[in-house]
C-alpha positions in Angstrom: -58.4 157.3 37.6 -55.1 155.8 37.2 -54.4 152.2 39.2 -53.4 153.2 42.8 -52.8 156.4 42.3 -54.5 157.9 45.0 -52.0 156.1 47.3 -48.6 157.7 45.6 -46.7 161.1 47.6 -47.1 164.3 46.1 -43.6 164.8 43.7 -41.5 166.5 45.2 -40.0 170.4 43.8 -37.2 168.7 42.3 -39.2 165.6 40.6 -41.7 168.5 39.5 -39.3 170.8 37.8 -37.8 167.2 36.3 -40.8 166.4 34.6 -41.9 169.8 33.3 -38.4 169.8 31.7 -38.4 166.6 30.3 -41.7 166.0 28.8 -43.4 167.6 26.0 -46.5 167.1 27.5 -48.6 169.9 26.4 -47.6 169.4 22.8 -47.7 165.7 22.4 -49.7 163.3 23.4 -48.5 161.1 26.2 -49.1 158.0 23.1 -47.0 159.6 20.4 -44.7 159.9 23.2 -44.6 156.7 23.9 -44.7 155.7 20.5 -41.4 157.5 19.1 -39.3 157.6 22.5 -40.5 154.8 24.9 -37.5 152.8 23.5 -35.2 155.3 25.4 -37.0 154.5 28.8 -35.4 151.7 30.6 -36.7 152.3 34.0 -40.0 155.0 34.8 -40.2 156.4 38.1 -42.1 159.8 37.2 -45.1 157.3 37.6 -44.7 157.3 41.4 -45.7 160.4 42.6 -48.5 163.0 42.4 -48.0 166.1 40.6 -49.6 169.2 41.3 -50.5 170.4 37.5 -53.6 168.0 36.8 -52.7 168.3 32.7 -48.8 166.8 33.8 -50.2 164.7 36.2 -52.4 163.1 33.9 -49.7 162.9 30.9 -47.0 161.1 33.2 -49.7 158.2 34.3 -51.1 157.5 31.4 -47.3 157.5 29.9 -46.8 154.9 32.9 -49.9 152.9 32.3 -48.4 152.2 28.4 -45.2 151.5 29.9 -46.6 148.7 32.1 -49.2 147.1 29.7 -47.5 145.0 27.6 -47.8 145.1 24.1 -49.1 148.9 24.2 -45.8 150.0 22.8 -45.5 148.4 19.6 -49.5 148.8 19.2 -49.1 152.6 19.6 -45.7 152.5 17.1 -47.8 151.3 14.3 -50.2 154.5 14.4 -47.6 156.3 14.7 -44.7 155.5 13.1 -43.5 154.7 9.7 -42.1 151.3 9.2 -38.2 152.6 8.6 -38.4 153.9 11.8 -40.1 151.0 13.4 -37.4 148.7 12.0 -35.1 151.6 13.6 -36.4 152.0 16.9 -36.4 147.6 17.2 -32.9 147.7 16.2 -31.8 150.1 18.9 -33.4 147.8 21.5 -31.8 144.6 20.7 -28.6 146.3 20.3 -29.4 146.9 24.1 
């Protein structure tokens, strides 16, 4: 079980609908997610709530456990990215 988790609300409709929208998460794992577009994320507040869907729940705190361990990131990029876009994914954060 996720860190804290059983103290977070349930998500509510909106939030839900949000995240089913947004995340691919019965087609990619939540590390290959993190991998190719955690550079994108900023801030992640999908990790403060419970979701409903156990498979969606899951996927979003284990996306927000990589976002919040440092190092995971660039550990997970190396399986699964080639070095071009590496080099291309670091440039687009410093240019931040």
């Amino acid at each position: 079980m996720h860190k804290y988790l059983h103290e977070y609300p349930k998500a509510p409709e909106d939030r839900i609908q949000d995240a089913i929208k947004t995340f691919p998460y019965k087609s990619v794992s939540a590390d290959e997610y993190a991998a190719r577009e955690g550079h994108r994320w900023v801030c992640f507040s999908y990790g403060e709530y419970i979701y409903p869907d156990e498979e969606l729940n899951e996927w979003i705190h284990t996306l927000d456990d990589i976002f919040s361990t440092p190092g995971k990131i660039k550990e997970l990029r190396l399986k699964y990215l080639t070095p071009e876009k590496i080099k291309e994914v670091e440039k687009y954060e410093n240019d931040l």
